[in-house]
ZAMARGU-4260 file (C-alpha; in steps of 0.2 Angstrom, whole numbers, plus 5000, padded with zeros to 4 digits):
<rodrens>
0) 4543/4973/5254 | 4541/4980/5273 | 4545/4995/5282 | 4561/4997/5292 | 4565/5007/5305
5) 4579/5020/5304 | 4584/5037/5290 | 4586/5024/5277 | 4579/5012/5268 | 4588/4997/5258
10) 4576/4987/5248 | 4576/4968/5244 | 4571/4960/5225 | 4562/4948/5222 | 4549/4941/5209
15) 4532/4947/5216 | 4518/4958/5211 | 4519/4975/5219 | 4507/4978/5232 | 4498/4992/5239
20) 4507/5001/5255 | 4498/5014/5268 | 4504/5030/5264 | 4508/5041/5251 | 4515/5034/5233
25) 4534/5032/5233 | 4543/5030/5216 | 4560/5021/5219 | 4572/5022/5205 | 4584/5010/5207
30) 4603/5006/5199 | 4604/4985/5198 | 4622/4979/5204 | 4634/4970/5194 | 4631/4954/5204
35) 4613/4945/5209 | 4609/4949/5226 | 4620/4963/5228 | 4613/4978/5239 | 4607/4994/5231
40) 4607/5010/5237 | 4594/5027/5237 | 4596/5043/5235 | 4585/5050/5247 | 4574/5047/5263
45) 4557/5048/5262 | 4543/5047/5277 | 4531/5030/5277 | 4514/5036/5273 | 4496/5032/5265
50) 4496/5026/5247 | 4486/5021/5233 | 4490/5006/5222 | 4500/5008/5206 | 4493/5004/5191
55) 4508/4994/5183 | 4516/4980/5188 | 4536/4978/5187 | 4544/4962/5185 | 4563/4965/5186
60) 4574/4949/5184 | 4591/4951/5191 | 4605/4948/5177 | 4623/4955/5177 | 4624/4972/5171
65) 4635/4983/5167 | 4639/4999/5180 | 4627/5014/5172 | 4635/5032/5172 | 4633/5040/5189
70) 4628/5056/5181 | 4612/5048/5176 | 4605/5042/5191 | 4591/5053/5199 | 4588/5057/5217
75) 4575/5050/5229 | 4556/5060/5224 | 4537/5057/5223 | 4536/5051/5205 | 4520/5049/5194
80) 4514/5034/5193 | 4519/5025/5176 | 4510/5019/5162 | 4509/5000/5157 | 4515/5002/5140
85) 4532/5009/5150 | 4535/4996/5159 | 4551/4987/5154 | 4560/4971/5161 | 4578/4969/5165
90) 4590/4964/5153 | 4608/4964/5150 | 4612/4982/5145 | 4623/4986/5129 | 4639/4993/5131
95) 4641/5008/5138 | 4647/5021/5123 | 4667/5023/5126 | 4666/5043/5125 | 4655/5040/5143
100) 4666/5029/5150 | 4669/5035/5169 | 4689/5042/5167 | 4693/5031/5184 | 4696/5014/5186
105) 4705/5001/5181 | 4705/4999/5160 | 4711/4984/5151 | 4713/4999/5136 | 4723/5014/5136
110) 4711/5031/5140 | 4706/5044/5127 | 4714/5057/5125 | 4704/5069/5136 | 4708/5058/5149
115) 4727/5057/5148 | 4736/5064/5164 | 4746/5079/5159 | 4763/5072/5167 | 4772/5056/5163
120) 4790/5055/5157 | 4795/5068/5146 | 4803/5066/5128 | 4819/5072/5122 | 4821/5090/5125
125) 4825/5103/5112 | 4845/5105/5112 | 4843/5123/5109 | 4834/5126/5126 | 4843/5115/5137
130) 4860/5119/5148 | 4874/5112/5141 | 4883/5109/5160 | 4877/5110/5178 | 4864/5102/5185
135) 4846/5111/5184 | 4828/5103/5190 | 4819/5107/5177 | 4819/5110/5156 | 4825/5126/5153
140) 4813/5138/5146 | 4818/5144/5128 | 4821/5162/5133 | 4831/5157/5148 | 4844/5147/5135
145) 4863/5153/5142 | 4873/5163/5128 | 4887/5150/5130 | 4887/5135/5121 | 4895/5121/5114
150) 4908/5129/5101 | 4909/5124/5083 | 4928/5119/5076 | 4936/5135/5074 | 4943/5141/5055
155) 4961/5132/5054 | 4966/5149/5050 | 4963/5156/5066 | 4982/5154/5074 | 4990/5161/5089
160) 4998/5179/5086 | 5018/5176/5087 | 5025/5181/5105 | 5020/5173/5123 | 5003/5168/5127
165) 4993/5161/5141 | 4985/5143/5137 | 4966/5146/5138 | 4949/5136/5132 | 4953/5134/5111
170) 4936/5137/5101 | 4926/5146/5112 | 4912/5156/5105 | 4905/5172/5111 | 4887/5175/5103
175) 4883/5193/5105 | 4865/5201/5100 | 4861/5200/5083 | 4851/5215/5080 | 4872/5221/5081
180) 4877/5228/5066 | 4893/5216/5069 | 4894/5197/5066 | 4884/5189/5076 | 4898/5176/5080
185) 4913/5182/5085 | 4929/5169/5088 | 4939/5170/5103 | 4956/5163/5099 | 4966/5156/5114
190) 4974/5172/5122 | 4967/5183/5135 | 4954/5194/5130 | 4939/5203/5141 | 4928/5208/5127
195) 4923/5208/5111 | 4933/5218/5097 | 4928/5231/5092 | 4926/5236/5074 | 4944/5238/5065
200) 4952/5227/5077 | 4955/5208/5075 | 4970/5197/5081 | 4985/5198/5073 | 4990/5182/5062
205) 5006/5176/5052 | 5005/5177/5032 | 5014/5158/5031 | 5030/5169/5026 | 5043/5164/5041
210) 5047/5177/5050 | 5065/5187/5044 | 5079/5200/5048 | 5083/5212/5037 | 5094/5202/5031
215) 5084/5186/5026 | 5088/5175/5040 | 5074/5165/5045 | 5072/5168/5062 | 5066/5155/5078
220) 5061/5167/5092 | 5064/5164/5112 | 5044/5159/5117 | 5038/5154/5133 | 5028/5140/5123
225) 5030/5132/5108 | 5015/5129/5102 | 5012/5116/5087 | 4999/5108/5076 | 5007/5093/5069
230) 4998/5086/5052 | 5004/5069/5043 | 4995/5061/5028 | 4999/5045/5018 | 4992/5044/5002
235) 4997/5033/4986 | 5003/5045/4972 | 4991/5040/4957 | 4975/5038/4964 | 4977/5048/4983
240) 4970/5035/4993 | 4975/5039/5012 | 4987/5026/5020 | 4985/5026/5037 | 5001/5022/5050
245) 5006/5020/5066 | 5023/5027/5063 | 5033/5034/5051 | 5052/5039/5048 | 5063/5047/5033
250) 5078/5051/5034 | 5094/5061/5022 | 5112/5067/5023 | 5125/5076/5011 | 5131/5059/5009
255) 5113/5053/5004 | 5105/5059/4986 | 5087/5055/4993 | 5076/5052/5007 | 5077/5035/5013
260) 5060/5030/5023 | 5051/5016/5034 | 5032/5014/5042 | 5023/5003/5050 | 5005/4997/5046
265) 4991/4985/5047 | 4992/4971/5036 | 4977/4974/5029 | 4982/4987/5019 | 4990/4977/5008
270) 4984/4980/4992 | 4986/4997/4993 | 5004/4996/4997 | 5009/4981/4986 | 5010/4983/4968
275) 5003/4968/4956 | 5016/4966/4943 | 5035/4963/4946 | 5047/4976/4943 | 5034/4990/4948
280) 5033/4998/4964 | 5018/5010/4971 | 5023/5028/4975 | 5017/5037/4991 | 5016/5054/4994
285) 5019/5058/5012 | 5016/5078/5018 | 5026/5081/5032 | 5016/5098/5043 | 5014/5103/5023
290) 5030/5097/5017 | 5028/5084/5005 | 5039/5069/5001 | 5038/5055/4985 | 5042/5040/4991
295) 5045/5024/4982 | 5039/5008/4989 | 5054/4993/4986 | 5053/4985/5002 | 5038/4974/5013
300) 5040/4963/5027 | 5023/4956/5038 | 5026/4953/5055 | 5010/4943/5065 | 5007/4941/5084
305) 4994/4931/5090 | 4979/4941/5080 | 4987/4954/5075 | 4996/4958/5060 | 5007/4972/5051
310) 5019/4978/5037 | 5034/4987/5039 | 5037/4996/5024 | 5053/5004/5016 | 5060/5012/5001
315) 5071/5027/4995 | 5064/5045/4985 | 5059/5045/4970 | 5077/5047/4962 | 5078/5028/4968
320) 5072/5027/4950 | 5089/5032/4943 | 5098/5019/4953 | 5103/5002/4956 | 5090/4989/4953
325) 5080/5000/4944 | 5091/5010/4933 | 5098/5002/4918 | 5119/5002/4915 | 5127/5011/4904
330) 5145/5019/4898 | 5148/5036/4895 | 5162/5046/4887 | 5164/5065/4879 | 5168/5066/4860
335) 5168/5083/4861 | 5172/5098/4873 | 5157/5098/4887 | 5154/5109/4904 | 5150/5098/4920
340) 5133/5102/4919 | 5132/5097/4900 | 5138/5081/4905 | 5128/5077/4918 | 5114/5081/4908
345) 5120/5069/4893 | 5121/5057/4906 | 5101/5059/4908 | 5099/5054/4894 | 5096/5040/4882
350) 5101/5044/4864 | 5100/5062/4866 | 5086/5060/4873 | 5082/5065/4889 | 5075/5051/4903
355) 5064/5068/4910 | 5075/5073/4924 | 5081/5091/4926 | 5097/5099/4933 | 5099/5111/4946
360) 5115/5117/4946 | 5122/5127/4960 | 5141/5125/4959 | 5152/5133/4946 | 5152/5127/4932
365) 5168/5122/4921 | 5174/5115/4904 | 5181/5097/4902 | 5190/5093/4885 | 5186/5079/4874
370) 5190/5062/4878 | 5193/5066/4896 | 5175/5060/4903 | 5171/5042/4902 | 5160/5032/4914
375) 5150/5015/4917 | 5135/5014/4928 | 5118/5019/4933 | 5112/5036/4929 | 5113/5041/4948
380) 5133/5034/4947 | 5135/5048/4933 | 5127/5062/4944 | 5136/5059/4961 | 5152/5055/4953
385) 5153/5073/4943 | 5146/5080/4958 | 5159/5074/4968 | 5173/5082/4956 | 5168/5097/4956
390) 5169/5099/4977 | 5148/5095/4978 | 5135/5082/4982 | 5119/5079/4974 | 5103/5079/4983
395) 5085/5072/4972 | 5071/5086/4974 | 5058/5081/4987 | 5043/5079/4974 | 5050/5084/4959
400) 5061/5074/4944 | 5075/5086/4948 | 5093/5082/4953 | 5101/5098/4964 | 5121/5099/4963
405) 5126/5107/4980 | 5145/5113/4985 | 5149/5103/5001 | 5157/5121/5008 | 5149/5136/4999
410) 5160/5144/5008 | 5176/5141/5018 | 5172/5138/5037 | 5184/5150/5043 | 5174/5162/5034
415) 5157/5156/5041 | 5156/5172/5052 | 5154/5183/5038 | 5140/5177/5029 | 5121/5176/5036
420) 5113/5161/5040 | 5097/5155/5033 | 5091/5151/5049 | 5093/5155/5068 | 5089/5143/5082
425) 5087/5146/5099 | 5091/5133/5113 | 5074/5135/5120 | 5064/5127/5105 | 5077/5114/5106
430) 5071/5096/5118 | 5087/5085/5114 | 5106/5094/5113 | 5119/5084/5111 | 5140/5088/5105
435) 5152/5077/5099 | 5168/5083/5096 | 5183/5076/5083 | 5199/5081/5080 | 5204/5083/5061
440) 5222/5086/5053 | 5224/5105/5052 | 5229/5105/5033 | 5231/5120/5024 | 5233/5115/5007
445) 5231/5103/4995 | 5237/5095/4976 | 5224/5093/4965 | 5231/5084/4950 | 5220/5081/4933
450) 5232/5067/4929 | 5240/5068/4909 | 5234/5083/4900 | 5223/5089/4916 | 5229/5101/4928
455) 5240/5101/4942 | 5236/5117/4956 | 5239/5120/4973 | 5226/5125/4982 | 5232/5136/5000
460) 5223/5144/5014 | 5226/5162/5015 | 5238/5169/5024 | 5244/5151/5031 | 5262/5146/5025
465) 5256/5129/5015 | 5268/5119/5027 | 5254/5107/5031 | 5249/5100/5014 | 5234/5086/5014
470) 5238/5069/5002 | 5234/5075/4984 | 5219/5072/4973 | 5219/5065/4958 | 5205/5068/4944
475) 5204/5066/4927 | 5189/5080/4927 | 5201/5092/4932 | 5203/5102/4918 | 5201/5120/4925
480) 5204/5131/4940 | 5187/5133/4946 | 5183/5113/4945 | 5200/5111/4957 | 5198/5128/4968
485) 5180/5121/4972 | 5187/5103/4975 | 5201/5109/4987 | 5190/5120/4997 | 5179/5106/4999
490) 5196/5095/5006 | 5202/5107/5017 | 5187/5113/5024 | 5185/5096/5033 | 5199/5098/5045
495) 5204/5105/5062 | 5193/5104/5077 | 5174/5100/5073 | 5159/5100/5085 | 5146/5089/5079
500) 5128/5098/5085 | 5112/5086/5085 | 5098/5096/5088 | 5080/5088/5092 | 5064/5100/5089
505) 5047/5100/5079 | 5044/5103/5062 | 5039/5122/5064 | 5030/5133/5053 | 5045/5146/5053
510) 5060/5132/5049 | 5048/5116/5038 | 5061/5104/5039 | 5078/5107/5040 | 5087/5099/5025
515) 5105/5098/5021 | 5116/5110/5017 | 5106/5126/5027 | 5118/5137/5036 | 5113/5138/5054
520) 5116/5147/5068 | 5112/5139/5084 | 5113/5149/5102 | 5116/5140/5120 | 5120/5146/5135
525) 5126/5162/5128 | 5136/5155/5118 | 5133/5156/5098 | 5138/5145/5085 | 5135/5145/5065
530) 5137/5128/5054 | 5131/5116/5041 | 5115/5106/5043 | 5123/5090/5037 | 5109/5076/5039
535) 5090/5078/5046 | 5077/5062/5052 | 5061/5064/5053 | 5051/5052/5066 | 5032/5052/5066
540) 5020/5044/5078 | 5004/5052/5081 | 5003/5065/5088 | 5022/5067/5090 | 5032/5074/5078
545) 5050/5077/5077 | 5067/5081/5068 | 5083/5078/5072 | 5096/5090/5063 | 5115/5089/5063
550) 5127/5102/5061 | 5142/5103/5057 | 5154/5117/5065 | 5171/5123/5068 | 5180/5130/5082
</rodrens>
């Protein structure tokens, strides 16, 4: 080892014995490199000088070692010389203990935790502290959380007030301080409102009982807006398992004793649809915006395109029961004196005993002598054939195993415009309008004849001379004046000039649906007019939902 010239000095190893150099001691303390022959460094300068001779000898082999911890090494500084016994040769150092490891550099492992930068990509932030819209640059602190925020479904209940409104957000919820004594969520419905209610105060919500007049007419009102929340379910009767359809149609008239019914489904329902065993059929229940119908499955057809398949489906109510195919044959005939009504209920039943179908009689009833009834056919051929004597028609309950006996006329029509309707429609809730108008003999009166040992009456308008008789009737059930005033009445109220009125509108809570034999007022253009609702069809495809009603009236 020689001097150099300069402020530093770089040392060269190799194996040799230390020698004595002039001037002062110098004790080197050295850090080997990773690599043999690598050049090390010193910490500090130091001035040549006399020296003595050490009293060790050092022998330091190079070998690959491993970098030491730069926190360890010691400056440049006279050192004491060192003892024999601490002399020590070079060897491959042990691995440096991982909680020392230098926290730079590259790593084959991940870092400790101590040494895990604080930044990286973040996790998912809390929902509750994060802006629902807009664009921000950071996470939201939690105290910073805007009031507004996404609104759970609001309580079905919650309808808008009757009158005119402005469309607004639906469901939107306020969230107010909850130290407040009041709730601390208040709903907004869908009208116009600055600020929160105040105690006492609320919004103002139909009872589900249709709006009247005093005198009980159900009443449409002129709105700006119609507004609507159509709901149609499908469910099989015995076990309620949901049917689902991509359309649906039901249908009845006065001409009609129950509903008559189509939809569309995939074919993959089936089973649900189909029953097992012949001569049973599956009964569905369809609710109709809460108005339900039992319907009878009797008909199935699959149609398939390319991957897709479906069944169309049809049927009748459930009075189909009490009628051809289903409904056995049988011949009827009085022994003994019996009103209509007693007839018809003997004709609903099978030695007396009845088949578990009632009767809701709402004509006027009347007395038929022995011997003059007799009849073959179905249990539903008894019904509408004493229905029809007695001026009626029968309609089969929507749900129920109960037949209803209507008068085609319960009044005259010429006397329409003193009694109150049932319901009042306006042209504005009204989409489809249409008129056809027929001309019908203008008979005023009428023979009903009860054939031998029946009755023979004349039935006449009032205050009309009788000049224009209609062809007579013959009966065998007419046996008393108010089987043949009610027949009559029924024959010459279907003349003279007729408008036909189909009206198309939704299923609304005020009207449900509008089934035969309602007495309706209808206003257009001014103009008002009152008749019978003869026939209504319901057609369903999501989310549309329609009826169509027609009326009968006179001019």
């Amino acid at each position: 080892m020689s001097a150099q010239p300069g402020g530093a000095i770089v040392l060269a190893y190799r194996s040799q014995p230390a020698q004595a150099q002039l001037g002062g001691a110098i004790s080197l303390d050295t850090v080997p490199v990773a690599t043999a022959g690598g050049a090390i460094r010193t910490g500090c300068v130091a001035p040549w000088a006399a020296s003595r001779a050490s009293g060790s000898r050092t022998e330091a082999p190079f070998s690959v070692t491993a970098p030491r911890d730069a926190s360890a090494v010691a400056p440049w500084a006279v050192a004491a010389p060192l003892q024999a016994a601490s002399s020590q040769p070079w060897v491959v150092a042990s691995k440096a203990d991982e909680g020392a490891s230098a926290p730079w550099g590259e790593y084959a492992s991940r870092p400790t935790a101590p040494a895990v930068v604080p930044w990286g990509v973040a996790s998912q932030a809390d929902h509750a502290a994060v802006a629902p819209w807009g664009s921000y640059s950071g996470r939201a602190a939690a105290s910073a959380s805007p009031s507004w925020r996404t609104a759970y479904k609001a309580d079905d209940s919650v309808i808008v007030p009757w009158g005119r409104y402005q469309p607004a957000a639906r469901d939107v919820v306020a969230v107010v301080n909850p130290a407040h004594p009041r709730n601390p969520r208040w709903n907004l419905p869908w009208v116009r409102y600055s600020r929160i209610l105040d105690p006492g105060y609320g919004v103002v919500t139909p009872d589900g009982t249709p709006p009247t007049d005093p005198a009980g007419t159900v009443i449409v009102p002129v709105q700006e807006f119609y507004f609507v929340l159509n709901e149609f379910t499908l469910a099989r009767a015995d076990t309620a398992e949901p049917v689902e359809v991509s359309d649906f149609s039901a249908s009845i008239d006065t001409d009609s004793w129950c509903w008559g019914w189509s939809a569309t489904l995939s074919a993959d329902q089936m089973d649900l649809v189909r029953s097992p065993t012949l001569g049973e059929h599956v009964e569905l229940v369809a609710s109709i915006n809460g108005t339900p119908l039992r319907l009878v499955v009797e008909r199935m057809g699959r149609d398939r395109r390319f991957a897709n398949a479906t069944l169309k489906i049809s049927g009748r109510g459930r009075a189909a029961w009490l009628a051809d195919p289903h409904s056995p044959v049988g011949s009827r005939y009085n022994t003994e004196a019996r009103t209509a009504q007693q007839l018809l209920a003997d004709a609903l039943a099978v030695n007396g005993v009845s088949i578990g179908w009632s009767i809701d009689w709402r004509i006027t009833d009347w007395l038929v002598p022995a011997g003059a009834w007799s009849h073959t056919g179905t249990y539903m051929d008894a019904a509408t054939r004493i229905s029809e004597a007695g001026g009626a028609y029968v309609q089969a309950h929507n749900t129920d195993q109960t037949l209803i006996v209507l008068p085609r006329y319960p009044a005259a029509p010429w006397s329409w415009g003193t009694l109150t309707p049932d319901i009042e429609i306006p042209e504005d809730v009204c989409e489809v309008e249409s008129i056809e108008w027929q001309d019908k003999p203008d008979y005023n009166a009428i023979w009903v004849s009860g054939g031998t040992g029946g009755r023979r009456d004349r039935i006449r308008r009032t205050g009309f001379a009788a000049d224009r008789p209609a062809p007579t009737i013959v009966d065998e059930l007419a046996t008393a004046p108010e089987m043949t005033r009610q027949r009559g009445t029924a024959a010459l109220g279907d003349t003279g000039r007729q408008a036909h009125i189909t009206l198309r509108l939704p299923v609304l809570p005020e009207t449900g649906i509008i089934q035969p034999g309602k007495l309706v007022r209808y206003a257009e253009n001014g103009n008002s007019r009152i008749g019978l609702s003869r026939s209504v069809q319901i057609e369903q495809r999501f989310p549309t939902l329609w009826q169509s009603i027609r009326l009968e009236t006179h001019e």
